[in-house]
C-alpha positions in Angstrom: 3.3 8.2 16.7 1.5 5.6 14.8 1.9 1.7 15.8 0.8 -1.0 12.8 0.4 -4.9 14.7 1.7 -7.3 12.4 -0.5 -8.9 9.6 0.3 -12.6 8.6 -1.7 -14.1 4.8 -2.7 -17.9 5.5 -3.6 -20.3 2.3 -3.6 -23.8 2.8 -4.1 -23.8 6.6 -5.0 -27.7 6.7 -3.4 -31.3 7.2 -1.7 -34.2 5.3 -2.5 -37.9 6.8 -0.4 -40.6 5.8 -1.6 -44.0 5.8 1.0 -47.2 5.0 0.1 -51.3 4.8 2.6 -53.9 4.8 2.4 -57.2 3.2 4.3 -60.2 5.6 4.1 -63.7 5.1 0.5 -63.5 3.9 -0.9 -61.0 6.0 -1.2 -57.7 5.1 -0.5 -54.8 8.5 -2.0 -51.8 8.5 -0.1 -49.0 9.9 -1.3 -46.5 11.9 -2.5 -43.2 10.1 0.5 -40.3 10.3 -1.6 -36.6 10.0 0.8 -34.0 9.2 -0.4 -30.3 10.0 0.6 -28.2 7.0 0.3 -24.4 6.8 1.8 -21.8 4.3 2.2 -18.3 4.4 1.7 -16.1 1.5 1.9 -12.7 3.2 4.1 -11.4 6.2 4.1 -7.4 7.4 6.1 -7.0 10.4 4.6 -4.9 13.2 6.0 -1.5 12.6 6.0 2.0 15.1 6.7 5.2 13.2 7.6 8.1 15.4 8.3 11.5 13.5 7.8 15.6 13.9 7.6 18.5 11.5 8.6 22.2 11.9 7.9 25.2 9.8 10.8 27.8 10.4 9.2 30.2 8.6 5.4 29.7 6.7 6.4 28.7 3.7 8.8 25.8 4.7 8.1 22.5 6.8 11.1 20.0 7.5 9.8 16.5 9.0 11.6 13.8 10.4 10.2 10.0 11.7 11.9 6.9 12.7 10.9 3.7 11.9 11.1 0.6 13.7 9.9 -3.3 12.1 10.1 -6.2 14.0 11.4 -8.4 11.7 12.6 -10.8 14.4 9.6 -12.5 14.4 9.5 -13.2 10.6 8.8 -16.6 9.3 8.8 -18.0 5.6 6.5 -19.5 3.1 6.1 -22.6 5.7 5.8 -21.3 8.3 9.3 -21.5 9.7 11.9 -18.8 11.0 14.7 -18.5 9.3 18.1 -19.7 10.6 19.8 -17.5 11.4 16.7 -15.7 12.2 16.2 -12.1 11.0 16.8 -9.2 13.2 14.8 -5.9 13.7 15.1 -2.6 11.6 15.3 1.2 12.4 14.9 3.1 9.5 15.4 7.3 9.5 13.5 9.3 7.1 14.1 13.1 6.5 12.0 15.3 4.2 11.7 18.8 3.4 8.8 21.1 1.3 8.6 24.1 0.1 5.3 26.5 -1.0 5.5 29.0 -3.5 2.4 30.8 -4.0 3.0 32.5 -7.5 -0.8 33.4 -7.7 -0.9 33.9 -11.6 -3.9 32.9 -13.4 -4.9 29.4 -12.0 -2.0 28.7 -10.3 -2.4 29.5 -6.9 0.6 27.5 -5.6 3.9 25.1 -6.4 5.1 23.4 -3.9 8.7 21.4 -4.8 9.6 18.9 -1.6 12.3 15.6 -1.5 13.6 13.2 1.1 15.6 11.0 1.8 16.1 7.2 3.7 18.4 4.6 4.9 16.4 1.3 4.7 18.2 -1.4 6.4 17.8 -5.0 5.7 16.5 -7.5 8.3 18.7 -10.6 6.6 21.6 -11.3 8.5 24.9 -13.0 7.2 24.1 -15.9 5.7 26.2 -19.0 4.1 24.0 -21.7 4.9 21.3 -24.2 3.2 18.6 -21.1 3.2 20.0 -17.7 1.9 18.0 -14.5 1.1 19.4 -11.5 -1.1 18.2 -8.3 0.8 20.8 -5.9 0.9 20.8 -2.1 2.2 19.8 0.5 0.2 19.5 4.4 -0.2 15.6 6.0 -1.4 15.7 9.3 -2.7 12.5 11.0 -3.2 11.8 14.5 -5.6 8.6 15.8 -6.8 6.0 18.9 -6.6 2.7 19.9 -6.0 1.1 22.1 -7.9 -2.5 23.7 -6.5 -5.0 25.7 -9.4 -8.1 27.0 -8.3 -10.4 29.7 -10.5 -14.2 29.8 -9.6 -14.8 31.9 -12.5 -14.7 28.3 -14.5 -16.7 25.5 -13.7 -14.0 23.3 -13.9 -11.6 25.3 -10.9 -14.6 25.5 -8.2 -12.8 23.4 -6.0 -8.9 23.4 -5.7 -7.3 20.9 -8.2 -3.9 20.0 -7.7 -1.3 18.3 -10.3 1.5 16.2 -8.1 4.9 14.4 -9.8 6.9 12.4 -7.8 9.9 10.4 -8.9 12.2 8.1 -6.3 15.9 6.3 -6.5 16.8 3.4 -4.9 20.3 2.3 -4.8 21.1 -0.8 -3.4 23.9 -1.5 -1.6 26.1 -4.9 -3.5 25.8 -7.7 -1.1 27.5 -10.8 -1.4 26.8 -14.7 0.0 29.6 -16.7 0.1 27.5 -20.1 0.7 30.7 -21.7 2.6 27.8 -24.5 3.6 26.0 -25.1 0.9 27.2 -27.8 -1.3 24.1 -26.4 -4.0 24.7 -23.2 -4.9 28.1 -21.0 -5.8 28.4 -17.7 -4.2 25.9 -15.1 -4.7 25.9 -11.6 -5.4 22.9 -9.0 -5.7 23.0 -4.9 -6.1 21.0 -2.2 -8.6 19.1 0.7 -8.9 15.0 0.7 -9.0 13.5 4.1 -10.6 10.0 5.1 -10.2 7.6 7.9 -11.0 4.2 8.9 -10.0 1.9 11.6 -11.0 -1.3 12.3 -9.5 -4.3 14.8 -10.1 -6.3 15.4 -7.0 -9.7 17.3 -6.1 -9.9 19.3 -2.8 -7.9 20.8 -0.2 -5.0 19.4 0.7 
């Protein structure tokens, strides 16, 4: 189990003072000073606790499994100010799976293929009012390998080097505000897809 405490980004922690005179039949009135506290908010995390568990059935195979819980209830915007209606918190399940080959030709010691999947579910609740925010649900899928060379007999396979590709999927669910209250903006719709890939080259034991 691993718990992460929520992390809030300040800039422009400060104050705004006001100050207003008033010209009347010759005299001028001063009014007393008005000192606004202002405070924005560039960065918002929301505590998180993961929970999760891995098995091997047989050597060569582990399956893991975590849930994921965010508190977004206690979320608040670039001012400072929670949202109305406010956002609710998340659980998120995660599934993955990986498999080692161990080939042992040449270099190549091992291969390792794995993938996952998730359901990440978005904190934004309905919302037709004045303040809208497109999040909407969406489905990550993760594929990749590992790949592990090692060969002392070269200076440059001492250690175990290993070669990793990883792409990922996300398709988001269409989600659509209606804006019944807000006389500013027509009704809004937001969905796509969001493609990534990753390689990395490691030195060491994994």
């Amino acid at each position: 189990m691993v718990w992460r405490d929520e992390v809030v980004t300040i800039d422009g922690n400060g104050s705004a003072t006001a100050r207003m005179k008033v010209h009347f039949n010759g005299m001028t009135l001063y009014a007393p000073p008005a000192v606004t506290p202002m405070k924005a908010l560039t960065g918002w995390t929301p505590m998180q606790v993961v929970a999760g568990f891995s098995l091997s059935p047989v050597p060569e195979l582990t399956i893991s499994a975590e849930e994921l819980w965010k508190r977004w209830s206690h979320w608040r915007n670039f001012f400072g100010v929670h949202p109305d209606p406010e956002f609710h918190d998340t659980w998120n399940t995660r599934v993955g799976a990986e498999y080692v080959f161990r080939p042992e030709w040449w270099a190549l010691q091992t291969i390792a293929p794995r993938g996952g999947v998730y359901r990440e579910l978005s904190p934004v609740p309905n919302e037709n009012g004045p303040g809208n925010y497109l999040d909407p649900n969406k489905w990550v899928f993760t594929a990749g390998f590992d790949s592990g060379w090692f060969l002392p007999s070269l200076d440059v396979f001492r250690v175990p080097v290993h070669f990793e590709i990883a792409g990922q999927l996300h398709l988001m669910d269409h989600v659509r505000l209606n804006n019944n209250n807000d006389p500013n903006y027509p009704p809004l719709s937001a969905w796509g897809n969001v493609y990534s890939l990753t390689a990395t080259l490691g030195v060491g034991e994994h």
